[in-house]
Backbone as CSV, one residue per row, in Angstrom:
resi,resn,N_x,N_y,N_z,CA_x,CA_y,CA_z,C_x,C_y,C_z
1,UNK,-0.392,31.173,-33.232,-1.266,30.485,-32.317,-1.299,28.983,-32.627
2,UNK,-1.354,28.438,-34.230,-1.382,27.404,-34.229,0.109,26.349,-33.664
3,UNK,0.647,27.370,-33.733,2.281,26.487,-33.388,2.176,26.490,-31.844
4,UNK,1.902,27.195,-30.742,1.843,27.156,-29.721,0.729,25.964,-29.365
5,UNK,-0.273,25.767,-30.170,-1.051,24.548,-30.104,-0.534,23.069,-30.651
6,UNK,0.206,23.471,-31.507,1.039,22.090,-31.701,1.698,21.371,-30.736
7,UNK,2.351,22.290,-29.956,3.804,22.377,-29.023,3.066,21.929,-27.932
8,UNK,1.882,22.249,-27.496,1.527,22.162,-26.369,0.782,20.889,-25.819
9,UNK,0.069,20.737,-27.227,-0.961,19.271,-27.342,-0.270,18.398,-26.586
10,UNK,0.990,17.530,-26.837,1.618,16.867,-26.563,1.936,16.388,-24.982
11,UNK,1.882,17.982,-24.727,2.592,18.008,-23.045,1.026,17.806,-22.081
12,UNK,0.311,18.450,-22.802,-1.570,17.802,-22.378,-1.364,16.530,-22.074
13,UNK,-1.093,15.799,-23.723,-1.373,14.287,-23.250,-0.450,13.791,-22.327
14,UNK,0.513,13.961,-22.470,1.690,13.413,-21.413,1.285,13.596,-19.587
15,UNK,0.840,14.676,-19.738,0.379,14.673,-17.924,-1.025,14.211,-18.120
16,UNK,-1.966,13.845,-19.114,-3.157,13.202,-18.810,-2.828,11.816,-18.976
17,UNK,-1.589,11.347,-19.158,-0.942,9.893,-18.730,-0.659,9.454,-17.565
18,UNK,0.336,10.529,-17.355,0.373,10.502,-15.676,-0.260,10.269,-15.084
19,UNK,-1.277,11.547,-14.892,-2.203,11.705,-13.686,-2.937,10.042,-14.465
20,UNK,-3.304,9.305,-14.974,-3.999,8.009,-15.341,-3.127,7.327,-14.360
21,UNK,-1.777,7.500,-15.044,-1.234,6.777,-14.527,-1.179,6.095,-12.669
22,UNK,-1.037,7.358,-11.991,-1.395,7.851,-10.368,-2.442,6.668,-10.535
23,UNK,-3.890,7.210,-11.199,-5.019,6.650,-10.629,-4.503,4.624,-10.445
24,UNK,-4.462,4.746,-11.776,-3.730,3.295,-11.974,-3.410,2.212,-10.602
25,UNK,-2.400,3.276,-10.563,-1.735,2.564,-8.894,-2.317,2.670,-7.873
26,UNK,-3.032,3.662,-7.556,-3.251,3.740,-6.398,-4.887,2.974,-6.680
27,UNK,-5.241,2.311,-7.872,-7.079,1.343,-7.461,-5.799,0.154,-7.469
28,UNK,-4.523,-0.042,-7.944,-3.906,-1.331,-7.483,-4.000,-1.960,-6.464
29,UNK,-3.156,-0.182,-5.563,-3.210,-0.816,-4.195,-4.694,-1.127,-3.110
30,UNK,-5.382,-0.426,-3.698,-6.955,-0.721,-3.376,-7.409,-2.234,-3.135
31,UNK,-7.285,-2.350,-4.712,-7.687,-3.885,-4.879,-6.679,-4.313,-4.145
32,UNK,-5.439,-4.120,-4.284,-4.437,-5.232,-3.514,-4.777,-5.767,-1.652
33,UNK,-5.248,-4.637,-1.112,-5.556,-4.709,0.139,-6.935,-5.217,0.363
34,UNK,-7.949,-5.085,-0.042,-9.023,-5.768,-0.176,-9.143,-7.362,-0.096
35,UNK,-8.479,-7.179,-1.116,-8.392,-8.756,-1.538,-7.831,-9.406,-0.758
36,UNK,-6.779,-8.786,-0.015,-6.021,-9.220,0.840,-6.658,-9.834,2.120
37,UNK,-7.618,-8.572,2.568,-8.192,-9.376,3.569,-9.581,-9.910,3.617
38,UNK,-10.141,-9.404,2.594,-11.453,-10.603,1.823,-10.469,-12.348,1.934
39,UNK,-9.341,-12.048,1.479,-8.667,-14.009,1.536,-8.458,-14.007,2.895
40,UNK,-7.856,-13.386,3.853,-7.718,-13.458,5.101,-8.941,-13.877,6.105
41,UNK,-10.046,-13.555,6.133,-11.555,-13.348,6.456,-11.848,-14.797,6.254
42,UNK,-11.948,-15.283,4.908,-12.231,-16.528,4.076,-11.321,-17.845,4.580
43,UNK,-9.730,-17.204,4.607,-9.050,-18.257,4.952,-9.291,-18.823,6.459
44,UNK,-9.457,-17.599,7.704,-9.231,-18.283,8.755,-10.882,-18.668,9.211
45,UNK,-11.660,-18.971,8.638,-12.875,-19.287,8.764,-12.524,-21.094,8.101
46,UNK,-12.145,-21.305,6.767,-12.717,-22.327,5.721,-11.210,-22.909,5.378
47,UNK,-10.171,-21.864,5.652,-8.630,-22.872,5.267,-8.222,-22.030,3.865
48,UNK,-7.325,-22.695,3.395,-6.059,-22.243,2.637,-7.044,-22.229,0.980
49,UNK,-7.820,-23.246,0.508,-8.066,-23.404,-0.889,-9.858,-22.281,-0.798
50,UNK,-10.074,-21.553,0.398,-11.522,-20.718,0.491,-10.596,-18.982,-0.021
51,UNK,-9.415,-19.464,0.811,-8.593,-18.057,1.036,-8.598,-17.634,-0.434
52,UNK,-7.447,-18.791,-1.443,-7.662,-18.176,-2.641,-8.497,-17.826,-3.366
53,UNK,-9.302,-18.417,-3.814,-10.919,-18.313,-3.909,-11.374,-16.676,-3.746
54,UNK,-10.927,-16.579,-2.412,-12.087,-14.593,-2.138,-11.165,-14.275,-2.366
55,UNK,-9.659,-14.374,-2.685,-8.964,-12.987,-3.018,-9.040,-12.398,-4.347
56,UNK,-9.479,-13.653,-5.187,-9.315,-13.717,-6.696,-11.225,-12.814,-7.266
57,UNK,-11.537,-13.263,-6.386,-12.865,-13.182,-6.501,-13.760,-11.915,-7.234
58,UNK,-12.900,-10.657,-6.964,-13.070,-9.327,-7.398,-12.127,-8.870,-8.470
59,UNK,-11.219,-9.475,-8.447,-9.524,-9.106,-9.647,-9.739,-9.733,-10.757
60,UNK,-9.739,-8.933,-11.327,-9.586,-9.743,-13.545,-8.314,-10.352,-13.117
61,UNK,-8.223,-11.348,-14.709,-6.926,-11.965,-14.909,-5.846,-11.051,-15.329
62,UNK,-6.382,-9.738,-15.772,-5.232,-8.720,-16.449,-4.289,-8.173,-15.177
63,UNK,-4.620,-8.149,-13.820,-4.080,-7.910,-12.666,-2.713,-8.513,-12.826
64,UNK,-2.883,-10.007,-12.827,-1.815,-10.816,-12.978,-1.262,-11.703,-11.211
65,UNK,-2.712,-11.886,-10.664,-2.640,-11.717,-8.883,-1.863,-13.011,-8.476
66,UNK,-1.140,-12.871,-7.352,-0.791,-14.214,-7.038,-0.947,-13.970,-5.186
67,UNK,-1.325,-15.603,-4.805,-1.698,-15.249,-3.585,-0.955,-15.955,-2.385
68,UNK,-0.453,-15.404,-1.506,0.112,-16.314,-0.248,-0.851,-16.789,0.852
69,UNK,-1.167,-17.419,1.642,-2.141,-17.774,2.115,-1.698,-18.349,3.069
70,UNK,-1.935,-18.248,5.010,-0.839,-18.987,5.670,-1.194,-18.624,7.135
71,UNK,-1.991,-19.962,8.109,-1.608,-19.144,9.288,-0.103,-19.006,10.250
72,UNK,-0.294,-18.311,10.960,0.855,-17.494,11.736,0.241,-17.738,13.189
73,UNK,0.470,-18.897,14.024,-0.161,-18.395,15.449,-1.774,-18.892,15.625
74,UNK,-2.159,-17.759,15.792,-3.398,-17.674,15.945,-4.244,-17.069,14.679
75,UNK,-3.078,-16.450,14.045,-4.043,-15.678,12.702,-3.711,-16.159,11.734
76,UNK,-4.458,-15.900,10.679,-4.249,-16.083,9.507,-4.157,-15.073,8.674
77,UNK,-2.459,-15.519,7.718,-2.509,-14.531,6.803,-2.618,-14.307,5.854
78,UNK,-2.967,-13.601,4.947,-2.707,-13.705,3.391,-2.031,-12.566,3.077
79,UNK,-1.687,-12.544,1.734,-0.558,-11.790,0.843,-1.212,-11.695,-0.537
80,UNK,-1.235,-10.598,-0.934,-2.007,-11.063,-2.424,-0.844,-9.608,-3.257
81,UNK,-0.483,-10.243,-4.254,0.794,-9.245,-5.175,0.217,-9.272,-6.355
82,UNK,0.127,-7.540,-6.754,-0.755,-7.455,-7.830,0.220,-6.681,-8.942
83,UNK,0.910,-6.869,-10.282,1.611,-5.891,-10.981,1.110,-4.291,-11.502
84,UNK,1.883,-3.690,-11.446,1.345,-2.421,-11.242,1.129,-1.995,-12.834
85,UNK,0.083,-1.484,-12.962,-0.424,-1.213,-14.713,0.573,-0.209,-15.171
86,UNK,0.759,-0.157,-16.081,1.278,0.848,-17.284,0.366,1.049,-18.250
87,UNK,-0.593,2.209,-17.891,-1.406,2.906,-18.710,-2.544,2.164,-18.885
88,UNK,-2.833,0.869,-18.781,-3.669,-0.490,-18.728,-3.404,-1.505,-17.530
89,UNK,-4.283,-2.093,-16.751,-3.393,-3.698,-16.468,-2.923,-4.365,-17.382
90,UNK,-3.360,-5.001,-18.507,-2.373,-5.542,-19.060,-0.911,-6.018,-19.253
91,UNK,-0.288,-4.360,-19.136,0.979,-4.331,-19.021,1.507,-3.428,-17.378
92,UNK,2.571,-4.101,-17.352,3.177,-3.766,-15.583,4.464,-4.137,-15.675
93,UNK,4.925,-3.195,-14.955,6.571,-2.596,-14.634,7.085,-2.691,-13.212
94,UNK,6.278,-3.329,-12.201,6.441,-3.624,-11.100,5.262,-4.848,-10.326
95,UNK,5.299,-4.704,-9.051,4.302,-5.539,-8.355,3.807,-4.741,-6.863
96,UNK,3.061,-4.630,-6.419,2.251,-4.050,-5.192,1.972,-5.231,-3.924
97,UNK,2.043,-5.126,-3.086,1.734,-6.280,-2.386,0.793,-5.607,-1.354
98,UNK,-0.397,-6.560,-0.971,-1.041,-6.151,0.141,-1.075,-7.323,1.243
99,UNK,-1.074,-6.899,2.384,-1.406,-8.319,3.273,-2.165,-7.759,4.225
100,UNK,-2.849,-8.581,5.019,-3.910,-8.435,5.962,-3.407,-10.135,6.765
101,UNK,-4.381,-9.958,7.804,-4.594,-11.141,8.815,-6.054,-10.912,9.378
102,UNK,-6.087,-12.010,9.729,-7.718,-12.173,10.372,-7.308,-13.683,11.593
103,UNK,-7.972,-13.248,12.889,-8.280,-14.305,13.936,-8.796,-15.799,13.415
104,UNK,-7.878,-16.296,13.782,-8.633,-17.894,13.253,-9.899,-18.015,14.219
105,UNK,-10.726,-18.884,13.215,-12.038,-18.924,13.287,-12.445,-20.712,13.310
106,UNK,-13.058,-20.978,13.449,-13.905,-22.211,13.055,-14.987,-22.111,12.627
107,UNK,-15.437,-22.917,11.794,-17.496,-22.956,12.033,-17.567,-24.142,12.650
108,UNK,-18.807,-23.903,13.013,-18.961,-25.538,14.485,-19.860,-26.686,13.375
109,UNK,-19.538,-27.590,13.624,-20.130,-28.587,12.272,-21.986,-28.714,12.816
């Protein structure tokens, strides 16, 4: 019995990595889209330096976020690319991208 518990421990932790892992990515892409259009919302209201501002606004620095910010037309878009964690944010083995748009806006002075 104890050897079947040895053998097995291992393969426990390994899929309770995984499945972390899953969660990992998928609050990435969460945050990634959020943010995305929290800067989108911000940008076509206030401009390009409000946009970055709300995308960053909710994301630690361990994310590693970088943001595009840009209207198109009539809308405005943003892009916000977040690296994808390995077991932590800290460390990341890829990047996620989310984008959104929002109707340009004004405020009336």
């Amino acid at each position: 019995m104890a050897v079947e518990f040895v053998g097995t421990v291992p393969l426990i932790l390994l899929l309770v990595a995984a499945v972390w892992e899953c969660v990992l990515i998928g609050y990435a892409f969460s945050l990634a889209g959020n943010a995305a259009d929290e800067a989108a919302r911000a940008g076509a209201v206030k401009g390009a330096a409000e946009c970055r501002t709300a995308a960053g606004k909710y994301i630690g620095g361990a994310w590693n976020m970088s943001v595009d910010c840009g209207a198109s037309g009539d809308l405005y878009k943003a892009t916000v690319t977040l690296n994808i964690p390995v077991l932590y944010p800290g460390l990341g083995f890829g990047s996620i991208d989310g984008t959104a748009g929002a109707a340009m806006e004004r405020e009336s002075p």
